[in-house]
C-alpha positions in Angstrom: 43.9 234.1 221.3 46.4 232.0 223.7 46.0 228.3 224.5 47.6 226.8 227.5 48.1 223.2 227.2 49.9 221.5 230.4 51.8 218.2 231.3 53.4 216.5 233.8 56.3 215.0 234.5 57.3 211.2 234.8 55.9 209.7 237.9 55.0 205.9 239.2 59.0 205.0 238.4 59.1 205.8 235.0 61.4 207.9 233.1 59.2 209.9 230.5 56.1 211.1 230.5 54.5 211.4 227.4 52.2 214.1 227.6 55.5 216.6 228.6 57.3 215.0 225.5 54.1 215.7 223.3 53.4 219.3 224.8 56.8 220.3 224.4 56.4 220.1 220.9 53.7 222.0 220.8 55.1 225.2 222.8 54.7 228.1 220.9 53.0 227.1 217.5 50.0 228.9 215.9 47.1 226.8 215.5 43.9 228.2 213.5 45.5 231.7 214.8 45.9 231.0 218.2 49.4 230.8 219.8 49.8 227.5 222.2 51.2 228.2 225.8 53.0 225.0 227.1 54.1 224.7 230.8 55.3 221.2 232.8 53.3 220.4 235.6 54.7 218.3 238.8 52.7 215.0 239.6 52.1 216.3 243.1 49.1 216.6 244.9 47.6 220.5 245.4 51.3 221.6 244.2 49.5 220.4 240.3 46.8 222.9 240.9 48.8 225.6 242.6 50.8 225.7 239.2 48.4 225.4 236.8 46.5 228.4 238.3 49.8 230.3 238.1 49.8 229.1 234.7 46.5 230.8 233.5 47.5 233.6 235.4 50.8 234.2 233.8 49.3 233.3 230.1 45.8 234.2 230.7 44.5 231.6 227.8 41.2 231.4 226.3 41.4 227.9 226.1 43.0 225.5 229.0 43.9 222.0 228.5 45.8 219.7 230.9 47.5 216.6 229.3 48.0 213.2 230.4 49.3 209.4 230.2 47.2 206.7 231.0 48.8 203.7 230.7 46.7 201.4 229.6 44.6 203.0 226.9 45.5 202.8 223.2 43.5 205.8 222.1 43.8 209.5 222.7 40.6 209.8 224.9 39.2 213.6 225.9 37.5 213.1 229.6 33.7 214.3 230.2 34.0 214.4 233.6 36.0 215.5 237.1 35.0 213.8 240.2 35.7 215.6 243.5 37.7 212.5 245.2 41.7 211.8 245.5 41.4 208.2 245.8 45.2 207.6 245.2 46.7 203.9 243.8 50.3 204.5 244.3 51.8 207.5 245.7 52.5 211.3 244.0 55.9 212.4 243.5 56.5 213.7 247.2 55.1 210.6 248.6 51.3 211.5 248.9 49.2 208.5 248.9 45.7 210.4 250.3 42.3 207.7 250.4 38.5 209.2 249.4 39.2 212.8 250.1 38.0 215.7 248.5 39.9 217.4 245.8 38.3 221.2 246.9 36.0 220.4 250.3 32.8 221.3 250.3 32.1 221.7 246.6 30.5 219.8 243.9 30.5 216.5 243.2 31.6 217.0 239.4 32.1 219.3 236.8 31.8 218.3 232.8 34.9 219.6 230.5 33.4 222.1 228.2 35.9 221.2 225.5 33.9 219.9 222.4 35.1 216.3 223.2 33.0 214.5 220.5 34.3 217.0 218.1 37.9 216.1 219.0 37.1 212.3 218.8 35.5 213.0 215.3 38.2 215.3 213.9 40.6 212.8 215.5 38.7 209.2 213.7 38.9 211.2 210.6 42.9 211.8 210.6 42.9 208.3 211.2 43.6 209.1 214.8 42.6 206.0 217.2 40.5 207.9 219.7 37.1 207.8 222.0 35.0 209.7 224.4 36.3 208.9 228.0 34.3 209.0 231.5 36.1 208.9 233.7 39.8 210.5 234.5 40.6 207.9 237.4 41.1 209.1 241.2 44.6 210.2 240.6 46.7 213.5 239.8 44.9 213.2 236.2 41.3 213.7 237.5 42.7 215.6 240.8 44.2 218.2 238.5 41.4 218.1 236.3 38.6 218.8 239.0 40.7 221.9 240.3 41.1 223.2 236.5 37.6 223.2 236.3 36.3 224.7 239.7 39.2 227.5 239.2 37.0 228.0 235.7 33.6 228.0 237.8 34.8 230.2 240.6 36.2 232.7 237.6 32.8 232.6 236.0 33.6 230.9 233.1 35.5 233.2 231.1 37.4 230.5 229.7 36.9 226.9 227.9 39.5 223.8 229.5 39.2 220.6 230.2 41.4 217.2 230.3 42.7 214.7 227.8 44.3 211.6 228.3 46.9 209.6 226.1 48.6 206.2 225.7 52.2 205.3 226.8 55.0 205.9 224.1 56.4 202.3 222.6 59.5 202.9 224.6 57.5 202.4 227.8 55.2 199.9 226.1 58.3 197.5 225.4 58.7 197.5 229.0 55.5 196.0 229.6 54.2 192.9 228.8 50.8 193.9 226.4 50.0 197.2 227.0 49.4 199.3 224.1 50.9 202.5 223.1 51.1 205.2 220.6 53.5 207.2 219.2 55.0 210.7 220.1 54.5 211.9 216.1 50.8 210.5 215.8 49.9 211.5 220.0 51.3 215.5 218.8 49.3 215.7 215.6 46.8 214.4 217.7 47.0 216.8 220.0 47.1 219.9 217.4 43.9 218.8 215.9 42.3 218.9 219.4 43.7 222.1 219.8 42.3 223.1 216.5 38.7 221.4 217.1 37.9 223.5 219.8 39.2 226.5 218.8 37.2 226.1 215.8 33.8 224.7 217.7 31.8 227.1 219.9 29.3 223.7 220.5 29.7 220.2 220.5 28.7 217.8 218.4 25.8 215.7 219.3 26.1 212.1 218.4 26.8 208.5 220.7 30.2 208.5 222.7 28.9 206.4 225.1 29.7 203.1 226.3 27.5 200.2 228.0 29.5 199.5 230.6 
């Protein structure tokens, strides 16, 4: 078994990125008899997609999942769902700054990761992990290359599992700014491996609240 886990480089000014620091950790270790796959992804518009389909095509994984920061957050937080908008805040890395249009035209309006996310949260609460059930990926390359992943899974047939996960800045980009939380690279990578393990492990979800009011 092969799992492909992805993430891009720095964008938005900064420097790092951690979900390439955390995946390159991660490139070629065995995990519950699986070898991980790692491959950088540019913050770019279609170019995001265009490589992670190369990527799956080179590796040919069982399991796909894309990596990323979200600055902001202070828990590692799997995504349930990929909206079909670019809805862009600040620009990609070649300048692309595209308002409410489609990631694929003419498709649906959403697809749900089929990565066992509360299982990952769980596993992850009880390494004493901070983490939570997200919905919603943003408008940006996150959720752009997230939607593509999981269409190029639909239009396959679903041969494969994938989906996204989000984590928090590293403290060296947190010091930077003025309250934001972060995480570290040690605690976001074991993170990570236990996520990896999680699904490879769990055929089904778990089925217990991850929701939030509001």
């Amino acid at each position: 078994m092969k799992v492909l886990i992805t993430g891009f480089d720095p964008f938005g000014g900064e420097t790092v990125n951690p979900a390439l620091e955390a995946v390159k950790q991660l490139d070629g270790i065995e995990i519950a008899g699986a070898k991980v796959v790692t491959r950088e992804i540019p913050t770019v518009r279609g170019k995001s997609i265009a490589a992670l389909k190369k990527a799956i095509e080179d590796v040919q994984p069982e399991i796909v999942i894309a990596v990323g920061q979200a600055g902001g957050r202070m828990e590692i937080t799997p995504e349930r769902i990929a909206i079909n908008v670019d809805d862009f805040r600040i620009p990609d890395n070649e300048g692309n700054q595209v308002i409410d249009e489609a990631v694929v035209p003419e498709s649906p309006a959403a697809y749900w990761s089929t990565l066992p996310i509360k299982k990952i949260v769980a596993e992850l609460r009880q390494e004493g992990i901070p983490a939570s059930v997200s919905n919603s990926a943003g408008t940006f390359v996150c959720n752009h290359i997230f939607y593509g992943l999981m269409h190029h899974l639909q239009q396959e047939g679903s041969i494969r599992r994938g989906g996204f996960i989000h984590i928090p800045y590293l403290p060296q980009q947190a010091a930077k700014l003025s309250g934001q939380p972060s995480m570290a690279l040690d605690i976001i990578v074991r993170g990570l491996k236990k996520a990896i393990e999680a699904t490879i492990m769990a055929k089904t979800d778990e089925r217990h609240s991850g929701g939030t009011i509001c």
